[in-house]
PANUNU-559829 format. One record per residue: x, y, z of N, C-alpha, C in turn; residue number from 1. Coordinates in steps of 0.001 Angstrom, whole numbers, plus 500000, padded with zeros to 6 digits. Atoms other than C-alpha are relative to their C-alpha. Example, Ala and Ser with C-alpha at 12.3 -4.5 7.8 and 13.67 -1.06 7.14 Angstrom:
residues 2
{r {500890; 498810; 500000}; {512300; 495500; 507800}; {500900; 501200; 500000}; 1}
{r {499180; 498810; 499940}; {513670; 498940; 507140}; {499230; 501090; 500730}; 2}
This chain:
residues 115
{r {500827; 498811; 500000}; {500000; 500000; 500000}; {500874; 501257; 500000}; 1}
{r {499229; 498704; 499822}; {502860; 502611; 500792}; {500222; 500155; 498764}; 2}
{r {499539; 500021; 501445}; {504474; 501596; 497265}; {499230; 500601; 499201}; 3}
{r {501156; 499334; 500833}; {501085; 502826; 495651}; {499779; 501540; 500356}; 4}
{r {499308; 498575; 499686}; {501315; 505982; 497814}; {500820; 500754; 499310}; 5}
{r {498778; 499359; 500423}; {504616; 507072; 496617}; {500233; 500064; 499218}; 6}
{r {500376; 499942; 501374}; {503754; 506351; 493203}; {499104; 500852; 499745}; 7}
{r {500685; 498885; 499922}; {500583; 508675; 493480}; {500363; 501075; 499854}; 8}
{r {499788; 498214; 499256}; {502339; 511478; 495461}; {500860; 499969; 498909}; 9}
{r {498985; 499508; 500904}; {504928; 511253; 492857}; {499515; 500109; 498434}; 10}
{r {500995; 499623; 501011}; {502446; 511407; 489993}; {499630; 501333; 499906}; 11}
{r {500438; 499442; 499235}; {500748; 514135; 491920}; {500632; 501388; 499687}; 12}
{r {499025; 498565; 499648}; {503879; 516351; 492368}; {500387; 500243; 498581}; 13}
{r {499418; 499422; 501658}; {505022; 516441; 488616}; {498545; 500673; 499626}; 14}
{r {501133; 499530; 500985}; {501155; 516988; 487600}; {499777; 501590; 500779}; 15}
{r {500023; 498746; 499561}; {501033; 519776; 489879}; {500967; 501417; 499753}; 16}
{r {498535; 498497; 500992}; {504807; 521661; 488823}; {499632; 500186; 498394}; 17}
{r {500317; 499779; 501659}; {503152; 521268; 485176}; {498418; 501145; 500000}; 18}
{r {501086; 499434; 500077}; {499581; 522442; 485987}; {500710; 501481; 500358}; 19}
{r {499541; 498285; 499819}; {501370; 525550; 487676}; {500660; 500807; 499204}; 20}
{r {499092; 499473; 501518}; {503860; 526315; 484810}; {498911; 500208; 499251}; 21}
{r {500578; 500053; 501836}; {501157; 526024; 481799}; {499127; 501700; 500840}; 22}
{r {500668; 498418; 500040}; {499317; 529292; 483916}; {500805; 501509; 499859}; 23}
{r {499375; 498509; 500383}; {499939; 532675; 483141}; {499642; 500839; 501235}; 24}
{r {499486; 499000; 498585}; {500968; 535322; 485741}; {498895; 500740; 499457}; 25}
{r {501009; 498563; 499824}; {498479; 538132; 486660}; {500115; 501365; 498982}; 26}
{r {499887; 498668; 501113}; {500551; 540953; 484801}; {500142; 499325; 498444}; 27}
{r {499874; 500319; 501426}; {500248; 538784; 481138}; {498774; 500876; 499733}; 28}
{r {501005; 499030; 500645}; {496590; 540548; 480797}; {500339; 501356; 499228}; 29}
{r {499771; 498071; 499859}; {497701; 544266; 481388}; {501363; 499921; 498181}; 30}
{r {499530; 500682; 500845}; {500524; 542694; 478610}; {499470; 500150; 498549}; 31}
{r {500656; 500140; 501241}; {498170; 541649; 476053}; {498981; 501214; 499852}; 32}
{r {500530; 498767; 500230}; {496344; 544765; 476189}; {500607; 501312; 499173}; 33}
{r {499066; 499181; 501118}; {499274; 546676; 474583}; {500596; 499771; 499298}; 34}
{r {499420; 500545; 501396}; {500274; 544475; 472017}; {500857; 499011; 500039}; 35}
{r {498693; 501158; 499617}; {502574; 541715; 474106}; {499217; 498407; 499991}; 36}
{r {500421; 501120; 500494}; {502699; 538438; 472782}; {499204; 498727; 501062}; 37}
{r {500173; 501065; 498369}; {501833; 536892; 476969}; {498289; 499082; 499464}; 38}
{r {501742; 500927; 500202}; {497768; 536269; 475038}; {499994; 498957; 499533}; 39}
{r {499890; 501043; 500898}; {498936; 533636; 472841}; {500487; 498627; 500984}; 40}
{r {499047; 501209; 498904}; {499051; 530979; 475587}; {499138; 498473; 499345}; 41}
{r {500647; 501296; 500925}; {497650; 527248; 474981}; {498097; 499424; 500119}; 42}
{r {501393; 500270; 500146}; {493976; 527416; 476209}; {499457; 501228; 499840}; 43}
{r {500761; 498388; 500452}; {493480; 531126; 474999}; {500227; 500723; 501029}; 44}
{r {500067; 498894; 499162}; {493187; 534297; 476828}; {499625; 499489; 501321}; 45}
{r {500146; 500509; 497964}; {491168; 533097; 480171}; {499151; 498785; 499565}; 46}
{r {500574; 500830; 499712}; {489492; 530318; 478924}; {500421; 498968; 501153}; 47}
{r {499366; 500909; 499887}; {492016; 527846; 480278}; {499687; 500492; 502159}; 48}
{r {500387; 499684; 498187}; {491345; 529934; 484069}; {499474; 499177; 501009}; 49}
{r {500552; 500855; 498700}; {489086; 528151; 485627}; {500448; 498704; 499447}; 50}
{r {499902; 500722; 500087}; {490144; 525066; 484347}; {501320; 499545; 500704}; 51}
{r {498940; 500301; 499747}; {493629; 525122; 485084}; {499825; 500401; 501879}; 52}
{r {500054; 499971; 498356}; {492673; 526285; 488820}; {498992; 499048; 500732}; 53}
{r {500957; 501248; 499431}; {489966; 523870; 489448}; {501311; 498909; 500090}; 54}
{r {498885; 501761; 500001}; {493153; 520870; 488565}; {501073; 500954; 500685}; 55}
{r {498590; 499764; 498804}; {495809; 523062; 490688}; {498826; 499594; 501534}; 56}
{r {500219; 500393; 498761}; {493401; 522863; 493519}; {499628; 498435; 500090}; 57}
{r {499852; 501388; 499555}; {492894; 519245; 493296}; {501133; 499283; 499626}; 58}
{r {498357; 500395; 499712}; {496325; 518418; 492736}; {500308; 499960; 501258}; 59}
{r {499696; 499308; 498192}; {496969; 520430; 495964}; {499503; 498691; 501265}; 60}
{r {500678; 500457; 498370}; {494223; 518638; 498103}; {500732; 498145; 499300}; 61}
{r {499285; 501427; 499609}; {495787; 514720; 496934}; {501586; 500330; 500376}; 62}
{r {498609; 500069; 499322}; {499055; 516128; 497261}; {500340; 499789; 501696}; 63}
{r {500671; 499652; 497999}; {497986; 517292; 501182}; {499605; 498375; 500090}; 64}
{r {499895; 501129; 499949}; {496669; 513863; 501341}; {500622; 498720; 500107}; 65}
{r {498872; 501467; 499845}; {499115; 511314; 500294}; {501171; 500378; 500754}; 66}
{r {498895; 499949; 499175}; {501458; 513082; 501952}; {499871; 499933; 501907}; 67}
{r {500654; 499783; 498886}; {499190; 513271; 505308}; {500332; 497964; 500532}; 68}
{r {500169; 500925; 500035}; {498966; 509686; 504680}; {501270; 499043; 500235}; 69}
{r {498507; 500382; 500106}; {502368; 508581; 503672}; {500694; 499976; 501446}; 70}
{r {499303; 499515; 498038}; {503343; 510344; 507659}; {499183; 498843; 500195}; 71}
{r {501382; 500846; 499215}; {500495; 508324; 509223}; {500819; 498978; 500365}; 72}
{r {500151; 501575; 499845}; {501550; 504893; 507783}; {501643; 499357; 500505}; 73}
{r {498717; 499718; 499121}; {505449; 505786; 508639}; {500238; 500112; 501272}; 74}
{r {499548; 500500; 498268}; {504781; 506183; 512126}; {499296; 499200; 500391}; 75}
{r {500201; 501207; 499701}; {502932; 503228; 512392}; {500593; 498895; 500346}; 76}
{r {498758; 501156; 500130}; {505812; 501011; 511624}; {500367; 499487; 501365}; 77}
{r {499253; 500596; 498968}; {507069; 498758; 514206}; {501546; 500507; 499954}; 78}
{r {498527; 499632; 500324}; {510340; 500161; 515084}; {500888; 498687; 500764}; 79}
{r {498727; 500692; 500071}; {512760; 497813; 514306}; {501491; 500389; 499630}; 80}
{r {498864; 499504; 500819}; {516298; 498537; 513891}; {501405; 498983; 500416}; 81}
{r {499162; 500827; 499895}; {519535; 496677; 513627}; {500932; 500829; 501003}; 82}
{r {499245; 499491; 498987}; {521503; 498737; 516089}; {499199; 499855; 501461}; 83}
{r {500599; 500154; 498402}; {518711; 497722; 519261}; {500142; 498788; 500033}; 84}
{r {499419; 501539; 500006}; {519274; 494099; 518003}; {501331; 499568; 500366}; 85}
{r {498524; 500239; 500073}; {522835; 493826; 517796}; {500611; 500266; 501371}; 86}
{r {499750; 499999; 498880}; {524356; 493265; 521066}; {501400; 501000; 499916}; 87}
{r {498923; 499335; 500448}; {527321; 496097; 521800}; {501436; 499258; 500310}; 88}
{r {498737; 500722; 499403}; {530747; 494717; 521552}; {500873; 500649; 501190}; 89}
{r {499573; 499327; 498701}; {532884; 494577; 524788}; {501528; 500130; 499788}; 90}
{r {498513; 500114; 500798}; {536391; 495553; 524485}; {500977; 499879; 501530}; 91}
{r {499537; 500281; 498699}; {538937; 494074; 527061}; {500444; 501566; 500736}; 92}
{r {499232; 498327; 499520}; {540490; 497347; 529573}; {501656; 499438; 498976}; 93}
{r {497480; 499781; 500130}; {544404; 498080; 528435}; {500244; 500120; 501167}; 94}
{r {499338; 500180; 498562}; {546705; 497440; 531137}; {500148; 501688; 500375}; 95}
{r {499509; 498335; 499909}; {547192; 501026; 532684}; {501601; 499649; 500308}; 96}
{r {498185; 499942; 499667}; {551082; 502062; 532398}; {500352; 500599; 501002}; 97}
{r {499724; 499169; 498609}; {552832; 502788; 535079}; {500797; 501217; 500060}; 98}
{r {499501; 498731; 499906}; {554068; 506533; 535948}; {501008; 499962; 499990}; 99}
{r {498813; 500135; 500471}; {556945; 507297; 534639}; {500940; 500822; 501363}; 100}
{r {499152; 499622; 499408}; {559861; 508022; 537364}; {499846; 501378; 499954}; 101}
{r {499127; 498155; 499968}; {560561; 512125; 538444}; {501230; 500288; 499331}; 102}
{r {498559; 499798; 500695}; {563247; 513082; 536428}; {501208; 500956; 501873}; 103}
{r {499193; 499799; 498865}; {566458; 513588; 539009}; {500610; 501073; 499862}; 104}
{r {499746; 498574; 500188}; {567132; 517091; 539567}; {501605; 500307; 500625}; 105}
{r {498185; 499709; 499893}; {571105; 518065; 539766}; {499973; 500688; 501466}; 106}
{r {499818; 500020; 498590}; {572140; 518223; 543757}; {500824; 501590; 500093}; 107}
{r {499476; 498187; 499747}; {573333; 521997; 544875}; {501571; 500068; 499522}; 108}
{r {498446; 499647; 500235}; {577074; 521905; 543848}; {500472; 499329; 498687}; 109}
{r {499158; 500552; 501352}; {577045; 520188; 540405}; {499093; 500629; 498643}; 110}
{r {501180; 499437; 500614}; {576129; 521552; 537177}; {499242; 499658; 499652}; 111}
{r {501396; 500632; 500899}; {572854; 521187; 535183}; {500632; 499230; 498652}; 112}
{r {498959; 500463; 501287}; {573737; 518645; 532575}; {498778; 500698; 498557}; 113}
{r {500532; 499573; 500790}; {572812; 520048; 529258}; {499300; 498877; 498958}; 114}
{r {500310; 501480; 500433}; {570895; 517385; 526773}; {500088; 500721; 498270}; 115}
């Protein structure tokens, strides 16, 4: 059932970036009123209006949908995961080393040896 989902919504989302492209912006009218070529679109002047906004808004509302849906059936899922299965490995300690000697500081009457 998800597989059919995600095939939908992805139907859905291209038909909707196409339905929105094929309309014409607000300022094409004001446009074709002074002689600019914006009238010559593919369902005429405004016929194509309500048509093309009736199929953006139902694009919209399955898009809202399968994607409402799609969440839903995602947090449904049994959460399984291979990192709560998998027991964590134990790793032996390292020996701790032992502190290394004070270095022996030159006695009042001899010099500092240089290194």
């Amino acid at each position: 059932m998800t597989v059919v989902l995600v095939i939908i919504h992805v139907v859905v989302c291209v038909a909707l970036i196409m339905i929105v492209l094929l309309q014409t912006g607000k300022g094409a009218d004001i446009g074709a009123a002074f002689g600019g070529g914006a009238s010559n679109t593919l369902f005429g002047t405004s016929g194509a209006s309500t048509f093309l906004s009736k199929a953006t808004t139902v694009a919209a509302i399955v898009f809202m949908l399968t994607s409402l849906l799609l969440a839903y059936l995602t947090s449904q899922r049994p959460a399984n995961s291979v990192i709560t299965e998998t027991p964590a490995a134990v790793e032996p300690k390292a020996m701790e080393a032992a502190p290394a000697p004070p270095a022996a500081e030159p006695k009042a009457g001899e010099p500092a040896k240089s290194q």
